[in-house]
C-alpha positions as CSV (number, residue, x, y, z in Angstrom):
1,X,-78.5,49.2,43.8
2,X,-79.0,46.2,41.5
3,X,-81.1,48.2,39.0
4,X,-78.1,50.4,39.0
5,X,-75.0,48.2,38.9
6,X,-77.3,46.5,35.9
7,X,-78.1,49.9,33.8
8,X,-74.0,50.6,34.4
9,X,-73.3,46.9,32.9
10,X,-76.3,47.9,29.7
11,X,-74.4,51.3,29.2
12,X,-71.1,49.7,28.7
13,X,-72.2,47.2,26.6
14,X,-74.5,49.4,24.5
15,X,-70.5,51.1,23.9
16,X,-68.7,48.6,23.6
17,X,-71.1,47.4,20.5
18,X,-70.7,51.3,19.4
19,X,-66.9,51.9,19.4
20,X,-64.4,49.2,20.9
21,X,-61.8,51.7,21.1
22,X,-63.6,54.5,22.6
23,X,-64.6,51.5,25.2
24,X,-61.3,50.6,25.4
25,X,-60.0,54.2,25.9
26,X,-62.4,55.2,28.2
27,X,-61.5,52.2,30.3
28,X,-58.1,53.2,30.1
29,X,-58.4,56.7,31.2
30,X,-60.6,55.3,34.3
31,X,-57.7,53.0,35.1
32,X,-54.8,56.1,35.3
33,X,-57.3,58.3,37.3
34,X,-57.4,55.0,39.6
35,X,-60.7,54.3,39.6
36,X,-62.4,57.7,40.7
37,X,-65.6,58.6,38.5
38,X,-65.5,61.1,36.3
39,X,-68.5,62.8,34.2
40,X,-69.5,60.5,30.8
41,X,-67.1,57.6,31.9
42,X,-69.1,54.8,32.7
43,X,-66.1,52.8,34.2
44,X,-65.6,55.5,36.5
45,X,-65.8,54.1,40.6
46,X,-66.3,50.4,38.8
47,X,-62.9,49.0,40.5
48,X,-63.8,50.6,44.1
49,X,-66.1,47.0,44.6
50,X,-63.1,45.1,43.5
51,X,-61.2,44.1,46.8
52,X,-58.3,42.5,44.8
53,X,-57.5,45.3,43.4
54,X,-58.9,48.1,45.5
55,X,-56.3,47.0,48.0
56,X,-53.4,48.3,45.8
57,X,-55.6,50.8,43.7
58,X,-56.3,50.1,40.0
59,X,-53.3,52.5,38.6
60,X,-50.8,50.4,40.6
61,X,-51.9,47.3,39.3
62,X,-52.8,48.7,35.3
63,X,-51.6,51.4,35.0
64,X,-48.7,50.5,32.5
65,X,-51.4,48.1,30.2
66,X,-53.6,51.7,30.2
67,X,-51.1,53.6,29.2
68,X,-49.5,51.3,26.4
69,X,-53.3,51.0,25.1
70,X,-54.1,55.5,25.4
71,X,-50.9,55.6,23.8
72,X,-51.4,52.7,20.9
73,X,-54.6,54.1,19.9
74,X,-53.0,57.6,19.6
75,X,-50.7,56.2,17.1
76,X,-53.3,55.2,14.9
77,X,-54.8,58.4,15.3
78,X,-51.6,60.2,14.6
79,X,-49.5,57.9,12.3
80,X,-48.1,60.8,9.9
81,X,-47.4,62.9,13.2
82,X,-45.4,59.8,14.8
83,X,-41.3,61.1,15.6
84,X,-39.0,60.1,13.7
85,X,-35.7,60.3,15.9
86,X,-32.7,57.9,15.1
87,X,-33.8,55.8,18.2
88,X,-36.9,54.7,19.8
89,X,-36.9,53.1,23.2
90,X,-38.5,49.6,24.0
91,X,-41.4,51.1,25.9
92,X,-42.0,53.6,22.9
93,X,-42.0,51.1,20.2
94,X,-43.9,48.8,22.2
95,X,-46.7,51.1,21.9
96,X,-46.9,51.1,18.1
97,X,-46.7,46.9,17.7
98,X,-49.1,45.9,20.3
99,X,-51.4,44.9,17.6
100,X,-55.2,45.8,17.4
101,X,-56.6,46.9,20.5
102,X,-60.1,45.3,20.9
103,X,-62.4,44.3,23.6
104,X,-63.6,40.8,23.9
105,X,-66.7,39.1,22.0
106,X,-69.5,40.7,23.4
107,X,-70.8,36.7,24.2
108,X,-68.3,36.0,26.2
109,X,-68.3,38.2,28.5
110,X,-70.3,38.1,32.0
111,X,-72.9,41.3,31.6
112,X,-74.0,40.9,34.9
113,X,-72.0,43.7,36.4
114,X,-69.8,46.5,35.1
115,X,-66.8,44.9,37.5
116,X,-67.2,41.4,35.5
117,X,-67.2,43.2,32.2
118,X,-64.4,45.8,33.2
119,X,-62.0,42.8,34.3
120,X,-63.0,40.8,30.6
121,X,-61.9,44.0,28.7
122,X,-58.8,44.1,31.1
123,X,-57.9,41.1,30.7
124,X,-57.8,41.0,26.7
125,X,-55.9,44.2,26.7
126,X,-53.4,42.5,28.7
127,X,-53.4,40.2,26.6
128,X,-52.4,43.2,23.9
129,X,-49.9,44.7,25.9
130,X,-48.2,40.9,26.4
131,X,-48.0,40.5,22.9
132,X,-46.5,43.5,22.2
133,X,-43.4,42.6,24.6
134,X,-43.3,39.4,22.5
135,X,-42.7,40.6,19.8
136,X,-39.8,43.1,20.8
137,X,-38.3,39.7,22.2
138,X,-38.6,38.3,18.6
139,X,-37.2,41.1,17.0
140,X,-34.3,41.1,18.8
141,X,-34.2,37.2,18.4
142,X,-34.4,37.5,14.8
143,X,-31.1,40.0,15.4
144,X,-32.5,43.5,15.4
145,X,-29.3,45.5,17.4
146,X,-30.3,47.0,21.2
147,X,-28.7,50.3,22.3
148,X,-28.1,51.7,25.5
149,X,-28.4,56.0,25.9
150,X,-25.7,57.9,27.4
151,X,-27.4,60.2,29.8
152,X,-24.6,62.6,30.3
153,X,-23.7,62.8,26.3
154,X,-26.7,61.8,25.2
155,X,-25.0,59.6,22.4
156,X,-25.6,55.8,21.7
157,X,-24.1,52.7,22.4
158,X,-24.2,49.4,20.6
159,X,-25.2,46.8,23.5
160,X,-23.0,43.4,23.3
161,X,-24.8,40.3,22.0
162,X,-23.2,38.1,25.5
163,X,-25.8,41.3,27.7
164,X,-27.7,39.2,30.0
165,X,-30.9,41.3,29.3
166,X,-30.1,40.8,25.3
167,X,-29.8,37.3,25.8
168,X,-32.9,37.0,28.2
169,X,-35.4,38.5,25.0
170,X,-33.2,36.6,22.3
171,X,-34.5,33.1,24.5
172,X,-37.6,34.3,24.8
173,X,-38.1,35.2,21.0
174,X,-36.2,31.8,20.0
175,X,-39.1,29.5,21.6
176,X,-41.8,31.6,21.1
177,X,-42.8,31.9,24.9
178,X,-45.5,33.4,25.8
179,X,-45.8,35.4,28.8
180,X,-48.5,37.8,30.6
181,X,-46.9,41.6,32.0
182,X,-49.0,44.0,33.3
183,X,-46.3,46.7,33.9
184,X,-43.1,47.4,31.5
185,X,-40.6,44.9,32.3
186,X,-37.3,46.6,34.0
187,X,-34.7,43.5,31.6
188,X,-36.5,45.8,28.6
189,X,-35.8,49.2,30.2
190,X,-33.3,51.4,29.2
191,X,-32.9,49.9,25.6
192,X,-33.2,51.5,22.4
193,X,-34.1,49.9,18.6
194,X,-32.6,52.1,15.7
195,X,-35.6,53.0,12.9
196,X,-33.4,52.3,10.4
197,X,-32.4,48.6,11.7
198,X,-36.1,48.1,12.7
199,X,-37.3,49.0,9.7
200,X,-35.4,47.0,7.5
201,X,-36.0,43.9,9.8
202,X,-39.9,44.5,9.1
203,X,-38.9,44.1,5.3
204,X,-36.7,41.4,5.6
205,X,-39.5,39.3,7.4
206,X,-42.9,40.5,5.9
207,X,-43.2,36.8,4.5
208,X,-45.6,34.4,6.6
209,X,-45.6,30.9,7.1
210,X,-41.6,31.3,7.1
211,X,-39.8,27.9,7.7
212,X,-37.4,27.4,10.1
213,X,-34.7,27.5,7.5
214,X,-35.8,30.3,5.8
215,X,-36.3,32.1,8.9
216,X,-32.4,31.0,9.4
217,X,-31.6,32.1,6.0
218,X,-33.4,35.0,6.2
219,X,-31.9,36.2,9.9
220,X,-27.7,35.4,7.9
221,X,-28.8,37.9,5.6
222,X,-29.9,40.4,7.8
223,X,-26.9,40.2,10.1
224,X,-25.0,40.5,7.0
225,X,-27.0,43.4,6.0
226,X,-26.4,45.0,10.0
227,X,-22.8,44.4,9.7
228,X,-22.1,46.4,6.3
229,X,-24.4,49.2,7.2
230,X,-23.0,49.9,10.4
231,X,-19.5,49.7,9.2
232,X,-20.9,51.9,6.5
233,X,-22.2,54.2,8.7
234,X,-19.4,54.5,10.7
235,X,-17.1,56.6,8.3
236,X,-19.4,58.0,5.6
237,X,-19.0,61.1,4.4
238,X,-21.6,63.9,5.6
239,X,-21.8,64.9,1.8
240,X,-24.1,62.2,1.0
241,X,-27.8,63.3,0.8
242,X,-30.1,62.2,3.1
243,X,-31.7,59.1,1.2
244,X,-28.1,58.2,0.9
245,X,-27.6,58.0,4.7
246,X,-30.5,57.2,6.4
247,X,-33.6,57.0,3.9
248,X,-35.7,53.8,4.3
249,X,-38.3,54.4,2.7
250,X,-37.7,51.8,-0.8
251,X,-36.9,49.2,2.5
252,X,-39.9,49.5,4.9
253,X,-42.4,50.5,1.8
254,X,-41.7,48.2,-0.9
255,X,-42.4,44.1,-0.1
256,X,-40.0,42.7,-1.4
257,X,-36.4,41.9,0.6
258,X,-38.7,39.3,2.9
259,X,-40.7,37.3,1.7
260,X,-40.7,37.7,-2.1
261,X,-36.6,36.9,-1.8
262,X,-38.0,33.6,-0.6
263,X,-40.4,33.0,-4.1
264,X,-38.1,34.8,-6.7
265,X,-34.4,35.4,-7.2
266,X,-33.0,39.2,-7.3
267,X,-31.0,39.8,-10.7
268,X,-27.1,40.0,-10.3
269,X,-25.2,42.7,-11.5
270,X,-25.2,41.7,-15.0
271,X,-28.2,41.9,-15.3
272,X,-29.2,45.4,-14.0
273,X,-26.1,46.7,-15.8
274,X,-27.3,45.2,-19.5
275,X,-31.0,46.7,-18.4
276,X,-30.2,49.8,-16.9
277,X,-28.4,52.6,-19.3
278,X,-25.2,53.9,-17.3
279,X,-25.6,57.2,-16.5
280,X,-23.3,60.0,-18.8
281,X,-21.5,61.8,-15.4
282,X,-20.0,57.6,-15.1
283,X,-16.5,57.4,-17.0
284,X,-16.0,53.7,-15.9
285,X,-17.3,50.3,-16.6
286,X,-20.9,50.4,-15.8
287,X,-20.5,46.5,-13.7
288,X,-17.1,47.4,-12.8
289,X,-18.8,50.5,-11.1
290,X,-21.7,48.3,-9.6
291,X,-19.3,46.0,-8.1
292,X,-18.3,48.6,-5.2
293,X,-21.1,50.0,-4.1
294,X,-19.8,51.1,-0.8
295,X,-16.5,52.8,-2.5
296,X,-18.2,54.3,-5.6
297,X,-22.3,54.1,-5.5
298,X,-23.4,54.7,-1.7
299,X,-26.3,56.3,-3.1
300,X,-27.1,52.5,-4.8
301,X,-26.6,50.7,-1.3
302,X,-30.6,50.7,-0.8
303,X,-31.0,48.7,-4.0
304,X,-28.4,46.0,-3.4
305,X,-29.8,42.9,-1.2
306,X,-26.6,40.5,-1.4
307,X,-23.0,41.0,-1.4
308,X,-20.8,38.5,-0.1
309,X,-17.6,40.2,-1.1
310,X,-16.5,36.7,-1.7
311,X,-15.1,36.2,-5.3
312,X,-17.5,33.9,-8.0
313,X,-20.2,34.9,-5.6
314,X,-22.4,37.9,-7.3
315,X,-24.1,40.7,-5.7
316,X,-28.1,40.8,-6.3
317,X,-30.1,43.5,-6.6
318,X,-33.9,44.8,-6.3
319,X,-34.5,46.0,-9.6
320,X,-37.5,48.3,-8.5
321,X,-35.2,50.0,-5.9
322,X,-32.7,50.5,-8.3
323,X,-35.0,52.5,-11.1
324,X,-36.2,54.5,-8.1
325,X,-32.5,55.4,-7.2
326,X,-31.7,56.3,-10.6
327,X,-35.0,58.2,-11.0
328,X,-33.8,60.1,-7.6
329,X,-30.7,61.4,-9.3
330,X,-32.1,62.4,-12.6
331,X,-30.3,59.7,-14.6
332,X,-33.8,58.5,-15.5
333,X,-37.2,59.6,-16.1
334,X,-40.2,58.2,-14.6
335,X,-41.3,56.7,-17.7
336,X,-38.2,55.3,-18.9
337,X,-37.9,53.2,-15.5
338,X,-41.2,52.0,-15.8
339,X,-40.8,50.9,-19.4
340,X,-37.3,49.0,-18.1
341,X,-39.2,47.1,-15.1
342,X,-41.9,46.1,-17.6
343,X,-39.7,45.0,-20.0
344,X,-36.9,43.7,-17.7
345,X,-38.2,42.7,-14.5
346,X,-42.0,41.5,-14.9
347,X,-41.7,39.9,-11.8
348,X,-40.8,43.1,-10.2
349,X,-43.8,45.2,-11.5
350,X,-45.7,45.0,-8.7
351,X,-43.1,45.9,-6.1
352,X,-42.2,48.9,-8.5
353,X,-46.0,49.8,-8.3
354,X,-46.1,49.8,-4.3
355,X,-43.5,52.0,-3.8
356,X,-44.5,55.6,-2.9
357,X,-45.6,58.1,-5.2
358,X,-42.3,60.0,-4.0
359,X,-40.0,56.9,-4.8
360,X,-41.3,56.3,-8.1
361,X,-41.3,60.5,-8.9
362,X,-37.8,60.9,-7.6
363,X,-38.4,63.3,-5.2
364,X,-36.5,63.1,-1.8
């Protein structure tokens, strides 16, 4: 028996040095059959010597952690075939954040046994699924909008900043606490994130090291942001083409609205109007025009980063965004943007450079 629990422990190591995920997958699937052995799954029948956990079964007591990881590494595996409907649930987006799923370092785990080495890897993917909730809770902390699903209309509702489950992750994202699950919590069920909102958080915030005050500052302007896009989206007009509604892709592709607002100041509207020529189908002042974006230049919205609507206060602008709106509508070629940024807006180059190939090309 000991020369077999040991050749068991060798032929789990020997995989975990080969492929960590295919370890960690394969651990996974072991845990959601609950322990029974199957053929070419060395995990398989490891948890049966386990009393803790035989008592309950190994599904009962992981099942949620193995199917956040199966699902996690599909992802990856998948990213280009990932849905993109309006709204993703808690437990579906936890999957996608939970960070890299790993195993631990092979010296600190205890190789005496396949149980002492199943447990390790358990434990750090735990660990992984913890984190994942963590950061949902900072998200909504750092004032991402939660949604609740009609199940007889299937519509959406906007949950209310006072919800006691809202204001439970909003704590927990505040001080940063740090807490181990090992099945979906039921204060997260139910609750929706909208891909839009989500993804323009992720730009907003792609800065590290943040401060406290600009992690303040930054939070204002995204709340600001929420606010006029909601109330935008509440009465637009269905004629607007889809990059005008719901397109994110100059938000969540191009780094800039996060932490590069933090290192260097968006131009104002003078600015982009002097740089930019405005387009011939325009019969009114070219600023004047900029000034409303919401009443004349929807399609614009995604380029404009502040607007306080207040008087003396001017809007700002991401000047990359703003070539790769005009390029969409034909007002510009490709190469005439790209001589304005470099000209214009040499602090903007880069940016202009990461968008897609699609942005830049103007193709929707």
């Amino acid at each position: 028996m000991r020369s077999d629990k040991n050749s068991e422990a060798i032929a789990v190591i020997e995989l975990i040095e080969r492929c960590e995920q295919l370890a960690c997958r394969q651990l996974c699937e072991s845990i959601l059959d609950d322990g029974q052995i199957a053929a070419g799954n060395p995990f398989g029948g490891a948890f049966r010597r386990v009393d803790a956990i035989a008592k309950n079964g190994i599904k009962g007591v992981y099942g949620d952690v193995a199917e956040h990881v199966i699902n996690a590494l599909d992802l990856k595996l998948k990213e280009n075939d990932i849905t993109r409907d309006e709204y993703v649930s808690l437990h579906e987006y936890s999957r996608g954040v939970g960070g890299y799923i790993s195993c631990p370092p092979i010296g600190k785990i205890d190789k005496s046994n396949i149980e002492s080495i199943a447990l390790s890897m358990i434990n750090e993917l735990v660990g992984a699924f913890s984190i994942s909730l963590m950061n949902i809770c900072n998200s909504v902390y750092l004032g991402a909008p939660l949604y609740t699903r009609n199940s007889e209309t299937g519509s959406f509702q906007l949950v209310d900043t006072s919800n006691e489950n809202r204001s439970f992750m909003c704590s927990l994202g505040k001080n940063a606490i740090e807490f181990r699950c090992t099945i979906f919590p039921s204060w997260m069920s139910g609750y929706y994130f909208k891909r839009t909102e989500i993804e323009a958080q992720h730009s907003f915030f792609n800065g590290s090291d943040l401060s406290d005050q600009q992690i303040e500052s930054l939070r204002s302007a995204y709340s600001q942001f929420i606010a006029e896009h909601q109330e935008f989206d509440s009465d637009e007009d269905n004629s607007l083409s889809s990059i005008e509604r719901t397109d994110t892709r100059f938000l969540s592709q191009s780094n800039t609205v996060g932490k590069k607002i933090v290192n260097k100041l968006p131009p104002e509207t003078k600015c982009i109007a002097a740089a930019f020529p405005k387009p011939e189908t325009i019969d009114q002042d070219w600023k004047k025009y900029l000034s409303n974006v919401r009443r004349d230049a929807p399609w614009l919205r995604h380029a404009q980063i502040e607007n306080s609507g207040r008087a003396g206060v001017p809007a700002r602008w991401l000047p990359h965004i703003f070539a790769a709106c005009l390029v969409e509508k034909k007002y510009l070629s490709r190469s005439q943007a790209n001589k304005i940024i470099r000209d214009c807006f040499k602090d903007w180059i880069g940016d202009w450079e990461n968008l897609p190939q699609s942005c830049r090309d103007g193709n929707p």
